[in-house]
N, C-alpha and C positions, 0 to 999 in steps of 0.2 A: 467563490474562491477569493476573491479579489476584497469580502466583506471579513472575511478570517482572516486575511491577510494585512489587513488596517487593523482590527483587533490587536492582533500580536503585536503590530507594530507600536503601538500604543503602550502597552504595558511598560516596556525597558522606558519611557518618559512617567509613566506612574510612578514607576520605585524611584526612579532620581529624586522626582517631587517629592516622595515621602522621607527621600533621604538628606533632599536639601529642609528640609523644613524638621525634622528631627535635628539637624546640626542645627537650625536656627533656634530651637525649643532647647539644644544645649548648651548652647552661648549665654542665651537669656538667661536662663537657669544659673548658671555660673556669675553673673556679673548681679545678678539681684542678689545668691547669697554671698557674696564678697562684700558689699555693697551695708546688707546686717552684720557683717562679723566685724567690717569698718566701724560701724555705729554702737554696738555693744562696747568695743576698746574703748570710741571715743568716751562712754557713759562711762565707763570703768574708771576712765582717768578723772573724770570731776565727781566721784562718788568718795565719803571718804568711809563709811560702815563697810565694813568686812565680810557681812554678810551678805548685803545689796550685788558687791563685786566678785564674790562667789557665785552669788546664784544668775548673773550675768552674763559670767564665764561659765556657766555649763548650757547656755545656750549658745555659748560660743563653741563647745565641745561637739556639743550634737550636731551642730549645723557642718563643722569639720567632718564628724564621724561621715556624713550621708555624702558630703562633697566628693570626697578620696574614696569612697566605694564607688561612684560612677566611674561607666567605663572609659577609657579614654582623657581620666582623671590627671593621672601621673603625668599626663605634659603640660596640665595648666597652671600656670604661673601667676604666683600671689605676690608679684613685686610691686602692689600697689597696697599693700596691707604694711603698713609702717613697723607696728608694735609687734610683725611675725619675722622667723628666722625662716629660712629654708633652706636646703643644699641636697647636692644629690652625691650618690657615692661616684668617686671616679670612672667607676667602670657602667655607671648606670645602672645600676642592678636593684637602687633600692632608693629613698630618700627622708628625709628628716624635717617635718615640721613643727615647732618649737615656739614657745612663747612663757611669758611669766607675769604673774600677776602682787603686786609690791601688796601688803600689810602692813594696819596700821605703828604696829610694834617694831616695824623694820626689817623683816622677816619678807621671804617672798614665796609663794607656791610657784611651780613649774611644772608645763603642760608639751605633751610632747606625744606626737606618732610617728611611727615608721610605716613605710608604704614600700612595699617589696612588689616587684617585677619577677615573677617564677612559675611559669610564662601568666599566669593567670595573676590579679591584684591582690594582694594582701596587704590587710590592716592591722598596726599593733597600736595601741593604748597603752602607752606606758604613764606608770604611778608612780609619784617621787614621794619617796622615805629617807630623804639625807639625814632628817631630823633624828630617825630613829637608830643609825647606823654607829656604833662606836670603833668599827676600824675597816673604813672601808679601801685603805689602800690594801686590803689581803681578804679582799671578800669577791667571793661569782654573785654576781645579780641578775636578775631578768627583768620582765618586762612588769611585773606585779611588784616588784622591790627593785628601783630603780635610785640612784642616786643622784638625782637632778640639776638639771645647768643648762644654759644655752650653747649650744653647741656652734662654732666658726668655723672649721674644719676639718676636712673627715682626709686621712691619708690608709694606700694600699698596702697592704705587704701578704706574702703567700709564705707560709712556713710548710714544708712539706703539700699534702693534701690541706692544709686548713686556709681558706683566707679571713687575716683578721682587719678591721679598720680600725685605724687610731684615729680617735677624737680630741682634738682641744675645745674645752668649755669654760664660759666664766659663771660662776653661781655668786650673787650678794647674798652673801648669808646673814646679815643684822645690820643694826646702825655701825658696829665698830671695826666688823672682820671681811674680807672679801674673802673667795678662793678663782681659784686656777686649778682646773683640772685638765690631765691626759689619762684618758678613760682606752678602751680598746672595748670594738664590738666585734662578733661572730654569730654566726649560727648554724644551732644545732642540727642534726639529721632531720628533725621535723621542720627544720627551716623557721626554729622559732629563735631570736635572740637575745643572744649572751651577752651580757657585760661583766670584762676585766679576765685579765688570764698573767700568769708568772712570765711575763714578756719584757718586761722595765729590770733592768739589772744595777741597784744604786747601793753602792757603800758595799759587793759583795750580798747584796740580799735580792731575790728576787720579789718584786710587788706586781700587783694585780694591775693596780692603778696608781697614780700617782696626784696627791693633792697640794696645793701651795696654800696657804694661808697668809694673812699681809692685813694692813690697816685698809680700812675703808678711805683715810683720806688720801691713801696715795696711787696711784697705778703702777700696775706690773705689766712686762712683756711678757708674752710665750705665743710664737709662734714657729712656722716651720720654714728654713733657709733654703730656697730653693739653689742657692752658689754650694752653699757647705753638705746641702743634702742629710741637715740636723734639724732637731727642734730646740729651737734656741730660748732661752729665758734668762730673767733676771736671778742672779744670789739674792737671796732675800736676810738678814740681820734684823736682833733687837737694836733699836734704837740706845738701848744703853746694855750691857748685861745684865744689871738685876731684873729684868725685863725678858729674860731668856723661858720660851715657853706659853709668854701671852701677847699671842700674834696679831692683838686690837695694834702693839707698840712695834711690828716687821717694817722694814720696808725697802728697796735696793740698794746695795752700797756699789754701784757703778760698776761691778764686774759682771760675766756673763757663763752660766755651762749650759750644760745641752747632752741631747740623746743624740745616739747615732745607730741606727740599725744596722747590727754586724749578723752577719747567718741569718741567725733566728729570735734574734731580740733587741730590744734595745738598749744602748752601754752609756752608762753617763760618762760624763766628760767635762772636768773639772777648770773654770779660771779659762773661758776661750778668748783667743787674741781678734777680737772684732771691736770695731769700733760701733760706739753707740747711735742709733739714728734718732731723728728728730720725727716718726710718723708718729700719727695718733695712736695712742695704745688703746690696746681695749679692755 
């Protein structure tokens, strides 16, 4: 008795062992491939062929895709990965890994997953086709036709049964043009997602999403006022009038509007009385 009784007692110290040593086999695992995805960006940035830092970055893709399907994935944290974005949704339900890679014409491609919590892990691969888009502030997109940007912020709002997330994003689109986007994500019954929905209320018109356009040499604000409980931005102008329409020549003229979430959507809001701040823009 006393020889099955050491037996058994043995085992509950086998699984620990197997399960401290599992955790230590998935630390390692973790910090080696962070480690290549560090070293690929860095190669990326002293590469200047477009095809070298393509085919770079899809070893940076793959290494991501296998990362975020392990389990236990979703709480490791890539704040030592410089050239990556990350954020999680307010309510933790989901989160955003992001990154961009510049070309030689000025032009940048943008790479980007979502990593869902429902209770089990889900992975999306989203594809950017900004390029191909000709009016994407009145377009649904998903994850195979996505309109690409780095994303800063992700805000909640629940409209009836639906919850959607508003996103602010900055995309460099060329040597001349920048944007500023507030995009809105959801998802569908199959819990796959949506991007843009008739939620933006400007000029009496309802849009999907909403894009700024502005020169590259200058910066714009947009972000969201946690005092005023808006998202606040710059008015953007042609630098002259005859210039009305080629947004290489936009840029602030010191005033400020903004959305404000009424009910069910959000209402712009023209000429707000805030004083300007000195933070970094982005």
């Amino acid at each position: 008795m006393s020889f099955i009784y050491r037996k058994l007692a043995f085992l509950p110290l086998l699984f620990f062992s197997f399960f401290l040593n599992a955790q230590i086999i998935s630390t390692d695992y973790f910090k080696k491939s962070v480690d290549s995805i560090a070293y690929y960006f860095k190669t990326i940035s002293g590469t200047q062929s477009n095809s070298e830092k393509l085919a770079i970055n899809n070893k940076i893709k793959q290494t991501f895709k296998q990362l975020l399907s392990v389990p236990g994935s979703f709480d490791y944290s890539f704040d030592t990965l410089k050239n990556l974005g990350q954020l999680y949704a307010p309510d933790k339900s989901f989160r955003i890994i992001n990154w961009n890679i510049p070309l030689s014409d000025g032009t940048h491609q943008y790479y980007c997953y979502i990593q869902v919590v429902s209770p089990t892990v889900k992975l999306f691969e989203l594809t950017d086709r900004n390029d191909e888009m000709t009016n994407p502030e009145n377009s649904f997109l998903n994850a195979s036709n996505w309109y690409g940007g780095l994303y800063y912020k992700i805000l909640k709002n629940k409209v009836k049964n639906q919850v959607y997330y508003t996103l602010l994003a900055l995309q460099y689109h060329n040597f001349l043009v920048t944007r500023k986007v507030i995009d809105v994500l959801f998802f569908d019954q199959l819990g796959n997602p949506i991007f843009g929905a008739p939620i933006f209320q400007i000029d009496n018109k309802m849009k999907k999403r909403v894009v700024f356009e502005y020169s590259a040499e200058v910066g714009m604000n947009l972000k969201y006022d946690e005092k005023l409980k808006m998202i606040v931005f710059d008015h953007l102008v042609p630098r002259e009038s005859k210039y009305n329409g080629q947004y290489e020549y936009y840029a602030p003229d010191l005033t400020f509007d903004g959305l404000k979430f009424q009910k069910d959507h959000w209402v712009f809001k023209s000429n707000l009385d805030i004083r300007r701040t000195e933070e970094t823009r982005r």
